[in-house]
N, C-alpha and C positions, 0 to 999 in steps of 0.2 A: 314331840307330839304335833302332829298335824292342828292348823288353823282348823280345820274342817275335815272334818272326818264322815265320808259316805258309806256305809257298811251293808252290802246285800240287800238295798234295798228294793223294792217294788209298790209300784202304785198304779190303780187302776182308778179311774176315773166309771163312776155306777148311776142306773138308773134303774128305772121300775122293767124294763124290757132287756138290755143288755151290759156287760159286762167289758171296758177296753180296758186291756191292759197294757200302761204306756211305760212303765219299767219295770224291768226284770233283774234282780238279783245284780244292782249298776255297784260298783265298787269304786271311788276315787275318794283319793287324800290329796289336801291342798297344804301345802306348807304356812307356816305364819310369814307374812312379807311376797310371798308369791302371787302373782299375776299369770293366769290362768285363763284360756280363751276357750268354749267350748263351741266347733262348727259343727253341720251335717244340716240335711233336707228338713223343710217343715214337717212337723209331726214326729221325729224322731225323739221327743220326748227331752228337749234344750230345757224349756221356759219352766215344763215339770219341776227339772230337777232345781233350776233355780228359785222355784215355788217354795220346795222342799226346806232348801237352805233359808231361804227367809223365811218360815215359818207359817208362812201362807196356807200350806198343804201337810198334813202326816202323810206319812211313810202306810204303808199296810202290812210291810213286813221289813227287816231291818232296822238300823238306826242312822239318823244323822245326828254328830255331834257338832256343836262349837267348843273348843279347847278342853274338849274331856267332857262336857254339858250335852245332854238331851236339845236338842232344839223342840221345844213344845209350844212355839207362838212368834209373832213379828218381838222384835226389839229395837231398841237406838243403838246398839251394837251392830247395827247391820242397815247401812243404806239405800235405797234402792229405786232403778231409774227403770220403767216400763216400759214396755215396747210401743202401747198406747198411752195418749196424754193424761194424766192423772193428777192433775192443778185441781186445786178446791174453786168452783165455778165464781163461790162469792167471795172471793178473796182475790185482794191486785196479785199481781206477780209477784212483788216485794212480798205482801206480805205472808205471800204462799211460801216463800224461802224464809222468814220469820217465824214461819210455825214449825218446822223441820229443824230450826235452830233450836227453838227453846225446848221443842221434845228432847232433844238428844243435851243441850245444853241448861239444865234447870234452874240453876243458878245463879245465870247471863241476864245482866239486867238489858231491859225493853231497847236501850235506847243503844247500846253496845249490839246487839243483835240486829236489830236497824241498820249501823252500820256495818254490820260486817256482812247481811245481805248485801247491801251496796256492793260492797268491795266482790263479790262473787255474781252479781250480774253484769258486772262491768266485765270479770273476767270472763262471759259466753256474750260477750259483747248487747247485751240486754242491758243497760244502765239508763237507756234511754225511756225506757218500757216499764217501769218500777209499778206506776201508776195504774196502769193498766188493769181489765179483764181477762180472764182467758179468752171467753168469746172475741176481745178486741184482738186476737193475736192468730197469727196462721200455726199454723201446727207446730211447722219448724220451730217459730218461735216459742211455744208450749214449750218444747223438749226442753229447750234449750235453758228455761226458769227450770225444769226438771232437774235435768243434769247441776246447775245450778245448788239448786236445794239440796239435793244429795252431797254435793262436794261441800259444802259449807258446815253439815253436819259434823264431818270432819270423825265418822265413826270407825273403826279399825277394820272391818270388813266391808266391801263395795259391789254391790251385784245388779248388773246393768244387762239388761235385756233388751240385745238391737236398738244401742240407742242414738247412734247416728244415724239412724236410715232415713228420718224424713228430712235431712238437713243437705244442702246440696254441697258440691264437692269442697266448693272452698271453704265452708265454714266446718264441713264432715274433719276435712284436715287441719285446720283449727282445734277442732276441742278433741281431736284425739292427739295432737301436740300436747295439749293443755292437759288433758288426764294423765297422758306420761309424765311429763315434767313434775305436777302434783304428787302422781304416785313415788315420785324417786328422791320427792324432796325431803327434808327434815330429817330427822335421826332413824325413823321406824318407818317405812315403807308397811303401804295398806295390803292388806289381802284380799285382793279381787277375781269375782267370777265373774265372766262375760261371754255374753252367746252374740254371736255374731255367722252371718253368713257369707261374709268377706274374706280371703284368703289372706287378700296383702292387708288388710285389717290386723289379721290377728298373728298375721308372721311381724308388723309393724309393732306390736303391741305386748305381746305374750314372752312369758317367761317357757311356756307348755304349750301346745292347742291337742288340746282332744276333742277328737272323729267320732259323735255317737252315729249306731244305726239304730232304726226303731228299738227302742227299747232295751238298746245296752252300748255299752260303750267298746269301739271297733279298736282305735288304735290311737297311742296318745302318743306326740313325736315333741322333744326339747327345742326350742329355737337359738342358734347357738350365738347370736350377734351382742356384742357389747351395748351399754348404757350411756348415752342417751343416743338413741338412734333417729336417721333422717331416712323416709323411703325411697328419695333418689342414692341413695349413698347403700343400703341395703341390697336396693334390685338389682344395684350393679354388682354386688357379691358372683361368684360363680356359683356359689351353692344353694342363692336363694332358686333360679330356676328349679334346679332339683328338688328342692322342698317344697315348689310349689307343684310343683309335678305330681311330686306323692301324693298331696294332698288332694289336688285333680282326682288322681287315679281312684281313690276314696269316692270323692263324686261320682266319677263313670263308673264305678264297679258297682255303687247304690241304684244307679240308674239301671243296670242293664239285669240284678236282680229284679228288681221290681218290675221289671217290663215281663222278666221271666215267668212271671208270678201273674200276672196279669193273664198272661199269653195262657196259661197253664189252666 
């Protein structure tokens, strides 16, 4: 049985004037333990579908499931890091990964949870920052308590929307080391969905990446590289050119639609 189960779904986002529809009839099953990278242009309906999954949004037609279950609302079975910074404003950093703990862990006493924040802002290199405001912190470093909070949760599903984009390269490659290694550790590997618009991101990363176009899903390709992977050690494959290739091509064919369409 799929971790996650997307089934002909559709959703349209409504108003008093008009009507978008930003998926149509999207079909994807995600395995339990799989790691899953979804790219394509903004607007093609990425952040949607990861709405869906966390509960965020119903479906208008279709179903999403978690393990044979209706997804009908957010959970602690599903943690999730934003595209934008979503830190509780009156809360330090610490204690903003504090409260992502004890939702998802209820019976973690105070002072266990305290530490074991600690131990996960240390690892996004945030330990110095505990204390803190969000206002006291730059964006990057928002994310970065984000990511944080989510990975501390420690919930069986992980769905991360663009969440290294505001972090510059060195620490981008930092904690997408760090999400790997997390995700491949311990006996049960997580089940994550991730939208990203990076190629070598998600050939780095991904067990799958699928290509949505507006409103549906184009073409889903397997990455064939062993665990635990390094992106110098990868690029130099002969195969990744071609896989990055294909997935280009996916790009320039989206583009030169839409221009058509334009033009038309």
């Amino acid at each position: 049985m799929a971790a996650i189960d997307i089934s002909h779904v559709s959703f349209a986002y409504k108003d008093h004037h008009q009507t978008d529809l930003v998926l149509r009839d999207v079909d994807l099953h995600i395995r339990d333990g799989e790691f899953v990278c979804i790219i394509g242009h903004s607007g093609c309906g990425k952040s949607t579908l990861l709405n869906l999954v966390a509960g965020l949004l119903l479906p208008d037609g279709g179903r999403v499931e978690l393990s044979g279950r209706p997804i009908d609302g957010p959970g602690t079975d599903r943690a999730m890091v934003f595209q934008h910074y979503s830190l509780f404003p009156w809360m330090t950093a610490k204690n903003n990964v504090v409260f992502g703990i004890r939702q998802a862990k209820k019976t973690l006493k105070k002072n266990q949870a305290l530490r074991l924040a600690q131990e996960y802002l240390q690892k996004v290199g945030m330990e110095q920052a505990g204390g803190k405001y969000p206002y006291q912190l730059s964006g990057g470093m928002q994310q970065r308590v984000a990511i944080a909070r989510a990975l501390a949760m420690d919930s069986p599903i992980l769905l991360l929307d663009e969440p290294f984009g505001a972090l510059d390269a060195k620490r981008r490659a930092e904690l997408q080391q760090l999400l790997a290694e997390l995700w491949d550790a311990g006996s049960r590997r997580k089940t994550v969905l991730f939208v990203t618009h990076d190629i070598d991101e998600a050939l780095l990363l991904a067990d799958r990446i699928v290509f949505m176009r507006p409103g549906k899903i184009e073409a889903e390709l397997k990455v064939p590289y062993a665990r635990p992977r390094l992106h110098e050690e990868i690029s130099g494959a002969a195969s990744y050119e071609s896989l990055k290739a294909e997935l280009l091509d996916l790009f320039y064919l989206d583009w030169e639609l839409a221009a058509d369409a334009d033009f038309q």
